[in-house]
C-alpha positions as CSV (number, residue, x, y, z in Angstrom):
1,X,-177.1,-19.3,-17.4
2,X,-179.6,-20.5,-14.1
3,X,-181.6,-18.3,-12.5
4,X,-181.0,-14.6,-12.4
5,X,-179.9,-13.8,-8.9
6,X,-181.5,-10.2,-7.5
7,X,-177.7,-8.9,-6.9
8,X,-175.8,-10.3,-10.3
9,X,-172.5,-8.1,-11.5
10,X,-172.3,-8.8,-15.0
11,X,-168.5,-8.2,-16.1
12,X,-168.0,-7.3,-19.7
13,X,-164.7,-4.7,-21.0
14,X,-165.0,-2.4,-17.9
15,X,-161.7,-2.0,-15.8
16,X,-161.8,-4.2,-13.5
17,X,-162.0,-2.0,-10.6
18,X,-165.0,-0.9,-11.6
19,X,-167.1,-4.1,-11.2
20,X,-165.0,-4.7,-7.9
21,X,-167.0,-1.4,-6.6
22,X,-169.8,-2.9,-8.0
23,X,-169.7,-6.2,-6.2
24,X,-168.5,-4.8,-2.7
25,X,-171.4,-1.8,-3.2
26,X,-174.3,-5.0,-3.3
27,X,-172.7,-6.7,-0.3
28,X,-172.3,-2.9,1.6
29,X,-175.9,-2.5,0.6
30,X,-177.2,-6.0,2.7
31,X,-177.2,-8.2,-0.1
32,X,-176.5,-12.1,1.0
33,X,-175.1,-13.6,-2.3
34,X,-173.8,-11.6,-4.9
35,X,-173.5,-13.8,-8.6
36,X,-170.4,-12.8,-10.8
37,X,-171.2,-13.2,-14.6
38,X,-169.4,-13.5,-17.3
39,X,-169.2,-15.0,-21.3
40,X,-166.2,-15.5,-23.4
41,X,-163.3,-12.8,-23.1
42,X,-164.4,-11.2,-20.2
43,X,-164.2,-15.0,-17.5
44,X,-160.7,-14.0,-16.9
45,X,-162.0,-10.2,-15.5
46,X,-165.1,-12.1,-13.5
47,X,-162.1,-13.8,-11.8
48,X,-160.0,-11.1,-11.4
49,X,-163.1,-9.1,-9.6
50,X,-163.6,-12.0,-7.3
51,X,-160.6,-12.8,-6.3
52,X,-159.7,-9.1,-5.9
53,X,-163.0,-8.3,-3.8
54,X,-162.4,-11.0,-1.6
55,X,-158.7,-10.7,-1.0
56,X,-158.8,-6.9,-0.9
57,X,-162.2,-5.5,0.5
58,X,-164.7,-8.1,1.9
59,X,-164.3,-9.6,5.4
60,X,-166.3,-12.6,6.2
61,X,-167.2,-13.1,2.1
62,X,-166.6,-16.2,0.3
63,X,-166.7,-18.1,-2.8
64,X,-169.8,-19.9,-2.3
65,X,-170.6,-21.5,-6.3
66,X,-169.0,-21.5,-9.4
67,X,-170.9,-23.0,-12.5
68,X,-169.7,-22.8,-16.1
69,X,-171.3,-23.3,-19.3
70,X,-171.8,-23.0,-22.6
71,X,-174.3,-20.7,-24.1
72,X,-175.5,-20.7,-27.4
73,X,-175.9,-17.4,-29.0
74,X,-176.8,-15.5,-32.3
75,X,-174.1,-13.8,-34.5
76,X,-173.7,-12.2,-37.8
77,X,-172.7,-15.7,-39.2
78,X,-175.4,-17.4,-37.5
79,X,-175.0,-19.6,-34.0
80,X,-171.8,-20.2,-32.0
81,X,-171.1,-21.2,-28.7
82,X,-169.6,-19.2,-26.2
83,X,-168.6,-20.5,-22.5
84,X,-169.7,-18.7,-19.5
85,X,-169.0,-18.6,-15.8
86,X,-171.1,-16.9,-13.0
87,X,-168.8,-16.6,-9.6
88,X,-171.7,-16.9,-6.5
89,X,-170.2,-15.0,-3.0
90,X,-171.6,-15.4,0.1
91,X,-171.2,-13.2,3.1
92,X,-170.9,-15.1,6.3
93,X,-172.0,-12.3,9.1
């Protein structure tokens, strides 16, 4: 993935909810952007946490990027591939 951001949420098999509180606790704490990121299984829950954070709980938020990729990575039966997202928010106050 780019650059790390300073305020990323990185979703993996949590609840959902969970990273939700995550992301709106960054943006409740003054953070500008806030990057959702995610690999393989867990793209559909980045989703899910930004669409519910900015339909439920952030005013004046929205989706500023969305870049997907494909990460190479390491396993037990040597390299795969494995596509990625990472979901940028904005807050516009």
């Amino acid at each position: 993935m780019q650059h790390l951001r300073e305020n990323t949420v990185f979703v993996g098999n949590k609840p959902v909810m969970n990273y939700v509180l995550a992301v709106v606790t960054q943006f409740n704490n003054g953070a500008e952007t806030v990057a959702i990121k995610a690999r393989g299984k867990a793209i559909s829950r980045a989703v899910d946490t930004a669409e519910i954070s900015l339909n439920r709980f952030l005013d004046g938020v929205t989706k500023k990027d969305i870049v997907i990729s494909t990460e190479m990575i390491d396993t037990d039966s040597g390299k795969t591939n494995v596509s990625s997202i990472e979901i940028v928010l904005e807050n516009h106050k």
